[in-house]
N, CA, C and O atoms as CSV, one atom per row, in Angstrom:
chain,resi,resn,atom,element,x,y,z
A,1,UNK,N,N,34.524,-75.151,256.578
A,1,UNK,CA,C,33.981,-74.919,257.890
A,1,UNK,C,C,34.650,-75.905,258.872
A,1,UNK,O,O,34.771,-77.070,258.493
A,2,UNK,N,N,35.135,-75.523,260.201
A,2,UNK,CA,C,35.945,-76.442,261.078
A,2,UNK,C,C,34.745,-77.307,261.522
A,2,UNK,O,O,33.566,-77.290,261.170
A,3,UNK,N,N,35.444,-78.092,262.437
A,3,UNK,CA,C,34.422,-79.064,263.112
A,3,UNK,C,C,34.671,-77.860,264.959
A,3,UNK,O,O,35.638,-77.384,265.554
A,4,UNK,N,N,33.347,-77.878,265.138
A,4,UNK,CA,C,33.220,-77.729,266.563
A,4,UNK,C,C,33.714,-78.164,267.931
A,4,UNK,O,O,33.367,-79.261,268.368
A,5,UNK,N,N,34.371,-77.498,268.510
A,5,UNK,CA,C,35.507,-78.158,269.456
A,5,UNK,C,C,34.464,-78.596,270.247
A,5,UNK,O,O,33.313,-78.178,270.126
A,6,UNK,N,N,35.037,-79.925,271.546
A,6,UNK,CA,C,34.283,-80.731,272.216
A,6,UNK,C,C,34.379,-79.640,273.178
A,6,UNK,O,O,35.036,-78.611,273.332
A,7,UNK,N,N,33.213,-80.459,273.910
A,7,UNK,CA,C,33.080,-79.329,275.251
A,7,UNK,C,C,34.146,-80.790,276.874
A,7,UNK,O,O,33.993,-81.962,277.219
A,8,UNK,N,N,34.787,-79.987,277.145
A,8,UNK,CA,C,35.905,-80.909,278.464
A,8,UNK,C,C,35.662,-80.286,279.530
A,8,UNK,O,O,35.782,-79.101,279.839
A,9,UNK,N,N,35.253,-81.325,280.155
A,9,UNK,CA,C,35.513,-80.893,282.191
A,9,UNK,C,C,36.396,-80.375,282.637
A,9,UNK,O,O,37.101,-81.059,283.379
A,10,UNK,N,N,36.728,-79.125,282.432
A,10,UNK,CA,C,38.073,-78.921,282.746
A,10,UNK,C,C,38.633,-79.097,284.433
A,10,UNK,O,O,39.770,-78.998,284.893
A,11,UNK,N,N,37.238,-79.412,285.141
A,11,UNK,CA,C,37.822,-79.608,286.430
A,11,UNK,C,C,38.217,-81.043,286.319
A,11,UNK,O,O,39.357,-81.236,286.742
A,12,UNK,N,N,37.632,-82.061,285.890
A,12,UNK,CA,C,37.697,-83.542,285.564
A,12,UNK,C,C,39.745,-83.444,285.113
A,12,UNK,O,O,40.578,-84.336,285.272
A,13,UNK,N,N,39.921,-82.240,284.634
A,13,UNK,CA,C,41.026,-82.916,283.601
A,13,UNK,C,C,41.887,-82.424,285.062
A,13,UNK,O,O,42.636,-83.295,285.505
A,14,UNK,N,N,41.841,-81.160,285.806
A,14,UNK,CA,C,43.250,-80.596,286.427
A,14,UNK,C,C,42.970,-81.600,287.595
A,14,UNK,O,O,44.062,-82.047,287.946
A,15,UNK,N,N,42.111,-82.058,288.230
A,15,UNK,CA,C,42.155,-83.102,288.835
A,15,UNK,C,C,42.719,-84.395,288.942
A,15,UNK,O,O,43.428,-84.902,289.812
A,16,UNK,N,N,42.242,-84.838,287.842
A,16,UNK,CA,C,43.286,-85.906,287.108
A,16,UNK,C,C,44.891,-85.606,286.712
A,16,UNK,O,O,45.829,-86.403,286.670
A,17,UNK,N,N,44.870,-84.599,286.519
A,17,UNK,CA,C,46.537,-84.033,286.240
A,17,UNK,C,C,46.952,-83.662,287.868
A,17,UNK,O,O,47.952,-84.305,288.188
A,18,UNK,N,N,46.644,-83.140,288.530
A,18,UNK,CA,C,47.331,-83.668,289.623
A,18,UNK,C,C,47.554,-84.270,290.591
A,18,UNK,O,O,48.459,-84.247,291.426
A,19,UNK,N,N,45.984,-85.266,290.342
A,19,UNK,CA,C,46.293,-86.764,290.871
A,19,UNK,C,C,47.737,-87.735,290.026
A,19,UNK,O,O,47.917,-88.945,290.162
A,20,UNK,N,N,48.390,-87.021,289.387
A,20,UNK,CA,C,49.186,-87.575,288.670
A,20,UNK,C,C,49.551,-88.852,287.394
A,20,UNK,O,O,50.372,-89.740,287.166
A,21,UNK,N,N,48.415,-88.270,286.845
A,21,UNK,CA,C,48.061,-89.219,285.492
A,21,UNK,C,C,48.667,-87.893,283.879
A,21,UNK,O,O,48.487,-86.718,283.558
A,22,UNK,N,N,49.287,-88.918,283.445
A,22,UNK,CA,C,49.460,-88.266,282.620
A,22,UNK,C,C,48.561,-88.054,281.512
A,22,UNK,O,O,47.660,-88.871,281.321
A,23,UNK,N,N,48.709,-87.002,280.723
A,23,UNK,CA,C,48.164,-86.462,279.388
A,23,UNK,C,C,47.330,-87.868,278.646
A,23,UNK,O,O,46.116,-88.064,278.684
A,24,UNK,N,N,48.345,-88.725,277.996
A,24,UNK,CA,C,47.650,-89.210,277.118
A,24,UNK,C,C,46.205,-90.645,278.120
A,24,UNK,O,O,45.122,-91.080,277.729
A,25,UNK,N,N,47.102,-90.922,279.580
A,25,UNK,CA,C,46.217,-91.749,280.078
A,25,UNK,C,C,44.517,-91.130,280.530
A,25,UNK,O,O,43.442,-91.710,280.688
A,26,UNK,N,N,45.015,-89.458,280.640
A,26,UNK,CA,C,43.619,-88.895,281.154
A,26,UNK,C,C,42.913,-88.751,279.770
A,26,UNK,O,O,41.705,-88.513,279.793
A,27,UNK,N,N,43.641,-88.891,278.385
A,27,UNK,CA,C,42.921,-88.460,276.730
A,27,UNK,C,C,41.992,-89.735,276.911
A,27,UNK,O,O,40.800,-89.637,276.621
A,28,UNK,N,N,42.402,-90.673,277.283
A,28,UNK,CA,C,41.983,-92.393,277.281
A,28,UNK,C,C,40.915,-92.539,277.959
A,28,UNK,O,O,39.902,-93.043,277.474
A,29,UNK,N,N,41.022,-92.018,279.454
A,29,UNK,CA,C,40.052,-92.488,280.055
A,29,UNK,C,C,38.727,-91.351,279.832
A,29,UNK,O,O,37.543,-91.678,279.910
A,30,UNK,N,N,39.162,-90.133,279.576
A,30,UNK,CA,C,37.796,-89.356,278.770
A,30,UNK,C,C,37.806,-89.656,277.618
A,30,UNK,O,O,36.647,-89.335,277.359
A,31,UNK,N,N,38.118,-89.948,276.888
A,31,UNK,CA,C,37.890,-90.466,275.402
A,31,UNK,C,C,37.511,-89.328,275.089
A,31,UNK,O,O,36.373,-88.859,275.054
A,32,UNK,N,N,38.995,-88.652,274.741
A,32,UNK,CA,C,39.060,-87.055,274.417
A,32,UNK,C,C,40.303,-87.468,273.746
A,32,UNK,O,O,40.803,-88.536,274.098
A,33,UNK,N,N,40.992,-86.620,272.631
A,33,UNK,CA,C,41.923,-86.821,272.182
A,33,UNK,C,C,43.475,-85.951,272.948
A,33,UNK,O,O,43.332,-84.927,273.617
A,34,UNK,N,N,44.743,-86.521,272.716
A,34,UNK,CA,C,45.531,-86.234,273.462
A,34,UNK,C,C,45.508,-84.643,273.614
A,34,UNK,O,O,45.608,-84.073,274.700
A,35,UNK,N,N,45.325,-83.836,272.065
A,35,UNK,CA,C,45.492,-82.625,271.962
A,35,UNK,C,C,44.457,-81.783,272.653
A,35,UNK,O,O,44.780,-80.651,273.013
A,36,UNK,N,N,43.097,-82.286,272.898
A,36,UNK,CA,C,42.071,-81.708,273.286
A,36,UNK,C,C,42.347,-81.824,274.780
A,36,UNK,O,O,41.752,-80.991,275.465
A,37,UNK,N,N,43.111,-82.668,275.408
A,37,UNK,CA,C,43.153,-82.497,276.916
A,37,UNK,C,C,44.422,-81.768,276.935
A,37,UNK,O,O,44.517,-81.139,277.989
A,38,UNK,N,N,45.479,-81.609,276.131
A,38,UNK,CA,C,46.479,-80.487,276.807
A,38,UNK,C,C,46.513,-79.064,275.941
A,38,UNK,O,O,47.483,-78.341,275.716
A,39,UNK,N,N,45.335,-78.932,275.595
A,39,UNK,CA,C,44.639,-77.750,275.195
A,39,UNK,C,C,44.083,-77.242,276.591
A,39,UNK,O,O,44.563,-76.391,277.339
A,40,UNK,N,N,42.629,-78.208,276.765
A,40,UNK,CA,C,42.157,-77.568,278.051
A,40,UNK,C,C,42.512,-77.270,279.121
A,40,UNK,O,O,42.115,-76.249,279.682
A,41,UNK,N,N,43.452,-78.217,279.705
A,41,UNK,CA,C,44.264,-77.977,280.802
A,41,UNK,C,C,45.500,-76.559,280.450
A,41,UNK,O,O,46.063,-76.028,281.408
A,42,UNK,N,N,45.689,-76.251,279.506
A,42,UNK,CA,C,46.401,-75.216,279.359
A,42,UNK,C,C,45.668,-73.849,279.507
A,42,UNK,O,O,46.037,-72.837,280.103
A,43,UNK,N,N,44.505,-74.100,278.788
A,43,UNK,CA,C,43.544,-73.100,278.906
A,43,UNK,C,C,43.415,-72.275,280.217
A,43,UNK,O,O,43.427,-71.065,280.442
A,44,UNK,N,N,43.250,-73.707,281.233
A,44,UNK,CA,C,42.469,-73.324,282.538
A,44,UNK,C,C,43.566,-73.153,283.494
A,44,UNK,O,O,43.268,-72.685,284.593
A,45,UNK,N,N,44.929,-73.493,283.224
A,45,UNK,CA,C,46.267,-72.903,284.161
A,45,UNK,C,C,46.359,-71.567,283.782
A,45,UNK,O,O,46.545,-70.772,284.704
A,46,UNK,N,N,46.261,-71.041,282.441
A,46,UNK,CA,C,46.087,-69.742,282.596
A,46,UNK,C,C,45.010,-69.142,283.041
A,46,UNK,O,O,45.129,-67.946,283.303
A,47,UNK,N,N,43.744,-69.762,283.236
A,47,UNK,CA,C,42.441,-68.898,283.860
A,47,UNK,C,C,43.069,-68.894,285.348
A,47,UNK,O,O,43.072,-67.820,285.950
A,48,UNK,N,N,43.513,-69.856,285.868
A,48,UNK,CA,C,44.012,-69.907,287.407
A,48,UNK,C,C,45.143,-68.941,287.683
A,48,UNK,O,O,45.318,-68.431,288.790
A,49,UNK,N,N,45.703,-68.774,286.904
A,49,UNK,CA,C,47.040,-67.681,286.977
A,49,UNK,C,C,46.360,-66.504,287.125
A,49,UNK,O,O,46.411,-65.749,288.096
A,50,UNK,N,N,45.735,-66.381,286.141
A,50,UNK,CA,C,44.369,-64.970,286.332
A,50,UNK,C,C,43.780,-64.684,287.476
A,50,UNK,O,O,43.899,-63.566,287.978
A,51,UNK,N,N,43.191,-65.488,287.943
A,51,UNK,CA,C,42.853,-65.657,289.127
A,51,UNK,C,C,43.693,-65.250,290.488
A,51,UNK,O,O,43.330,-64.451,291.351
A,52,UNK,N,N,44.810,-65.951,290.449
A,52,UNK,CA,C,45.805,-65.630,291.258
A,52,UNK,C,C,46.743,-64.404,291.217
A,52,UNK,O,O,47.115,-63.757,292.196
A,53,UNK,N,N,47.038,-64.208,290.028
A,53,UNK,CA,C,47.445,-62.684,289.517
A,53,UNK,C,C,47.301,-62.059,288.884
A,53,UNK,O,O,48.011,-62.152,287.882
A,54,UNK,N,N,46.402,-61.059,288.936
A,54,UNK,CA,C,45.510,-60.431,287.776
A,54,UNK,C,C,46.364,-59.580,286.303
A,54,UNK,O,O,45.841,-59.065,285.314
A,55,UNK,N,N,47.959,-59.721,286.708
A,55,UNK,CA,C,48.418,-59.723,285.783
A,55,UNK,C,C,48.525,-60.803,284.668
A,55,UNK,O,O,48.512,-60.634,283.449
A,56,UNK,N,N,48.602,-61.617,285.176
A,56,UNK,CA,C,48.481,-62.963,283.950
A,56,UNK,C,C,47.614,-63.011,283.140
A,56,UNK,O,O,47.781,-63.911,282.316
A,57,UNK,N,N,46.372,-62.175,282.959
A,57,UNK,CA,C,45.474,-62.001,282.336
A,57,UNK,C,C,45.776,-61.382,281.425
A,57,UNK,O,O,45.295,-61.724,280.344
A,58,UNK,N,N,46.615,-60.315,281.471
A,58,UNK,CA,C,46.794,-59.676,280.507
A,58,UNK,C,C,48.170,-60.062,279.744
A,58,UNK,O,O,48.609,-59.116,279.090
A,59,UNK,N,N,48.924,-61.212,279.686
A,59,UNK,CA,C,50.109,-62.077,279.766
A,59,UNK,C,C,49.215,-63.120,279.014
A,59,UNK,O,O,49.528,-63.249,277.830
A,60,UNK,N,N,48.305,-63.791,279.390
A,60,UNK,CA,C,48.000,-64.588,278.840
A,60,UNK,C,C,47.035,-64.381,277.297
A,60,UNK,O,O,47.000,-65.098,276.298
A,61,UNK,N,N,46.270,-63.013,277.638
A,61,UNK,CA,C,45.891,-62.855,276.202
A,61,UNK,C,C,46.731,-62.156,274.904
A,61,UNK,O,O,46.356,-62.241,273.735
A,62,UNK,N,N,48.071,-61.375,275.410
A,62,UNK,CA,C,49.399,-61.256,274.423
A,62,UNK,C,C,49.715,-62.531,274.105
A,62,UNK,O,O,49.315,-62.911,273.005
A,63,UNK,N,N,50.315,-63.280,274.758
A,63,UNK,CA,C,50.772,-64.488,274.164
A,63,UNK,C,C,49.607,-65.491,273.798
A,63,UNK,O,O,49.782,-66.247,272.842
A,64,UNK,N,N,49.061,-65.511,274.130
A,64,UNK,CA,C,47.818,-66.961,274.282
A,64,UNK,C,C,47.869,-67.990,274.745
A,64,UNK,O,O,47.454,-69.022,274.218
A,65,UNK,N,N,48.553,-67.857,276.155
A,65,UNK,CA,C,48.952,-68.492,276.492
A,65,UNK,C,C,50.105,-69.783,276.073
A,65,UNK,O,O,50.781,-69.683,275.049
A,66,UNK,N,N,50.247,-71.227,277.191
A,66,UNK,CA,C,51.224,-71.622,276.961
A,66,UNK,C,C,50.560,-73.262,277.199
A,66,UNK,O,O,49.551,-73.441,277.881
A,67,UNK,N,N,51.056,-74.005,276.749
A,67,UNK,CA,C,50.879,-75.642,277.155
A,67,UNK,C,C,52.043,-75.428,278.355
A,67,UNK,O,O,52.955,-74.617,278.513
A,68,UNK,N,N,51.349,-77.000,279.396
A,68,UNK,CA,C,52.041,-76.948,280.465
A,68,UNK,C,C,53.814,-77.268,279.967
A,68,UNK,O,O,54.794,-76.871,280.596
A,69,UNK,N,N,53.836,-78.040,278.751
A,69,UNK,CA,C,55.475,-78.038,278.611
A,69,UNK,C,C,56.083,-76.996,277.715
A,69,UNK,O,O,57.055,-77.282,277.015
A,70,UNK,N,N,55.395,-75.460,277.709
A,70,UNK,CA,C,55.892,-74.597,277.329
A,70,UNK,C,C,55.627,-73.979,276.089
A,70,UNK,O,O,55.927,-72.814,275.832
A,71,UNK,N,N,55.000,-74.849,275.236
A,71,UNK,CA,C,54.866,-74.407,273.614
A,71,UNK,C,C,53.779,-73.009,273.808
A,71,UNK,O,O,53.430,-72.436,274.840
A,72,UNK,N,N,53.536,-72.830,272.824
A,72,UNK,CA,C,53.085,-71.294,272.790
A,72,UNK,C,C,51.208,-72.070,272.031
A,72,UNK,O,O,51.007,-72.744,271.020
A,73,UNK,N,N,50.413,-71.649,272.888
A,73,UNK,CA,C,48.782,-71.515,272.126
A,73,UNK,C,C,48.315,-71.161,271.311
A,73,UNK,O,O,47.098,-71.297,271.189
């Protein structure tokens, strides 16, 4: 049985990401692990893409989306 993913602010995190803090300093100061903050923030650039182009929605659930430096979800 996995362990239960944390629940993340995801506004806390894109905030902090473009106040210009990087990944592992925003993992630090939420005391979230590195992977769990460029999970969420990946998550929620594709909910915003959605948002903005309702094609990305359907882009983002073929692929599963993307981390902001490209890797695949």
């Amino acid at each position: 049985m996995a362990r239960p993913r944390r629940q993340v602010d995801l506004l806390e995190v894109i905030g902090r990401r473009w106040a210009g803090q990087s990944f592992p300093v925003i993992a630090r100061r939420m005391r979230l692990g590195y992977g769990t903050v460029v999970r969420a923030y990946g998550k929620a650039t594709v909910a915003l893409q959605a948002v903005q182009n309702p094609n990305a929605a359907k882009l983002g659930a073929v692929t599963g989306g993307e981390y902001p430096d490209g890797r695949s979800v």
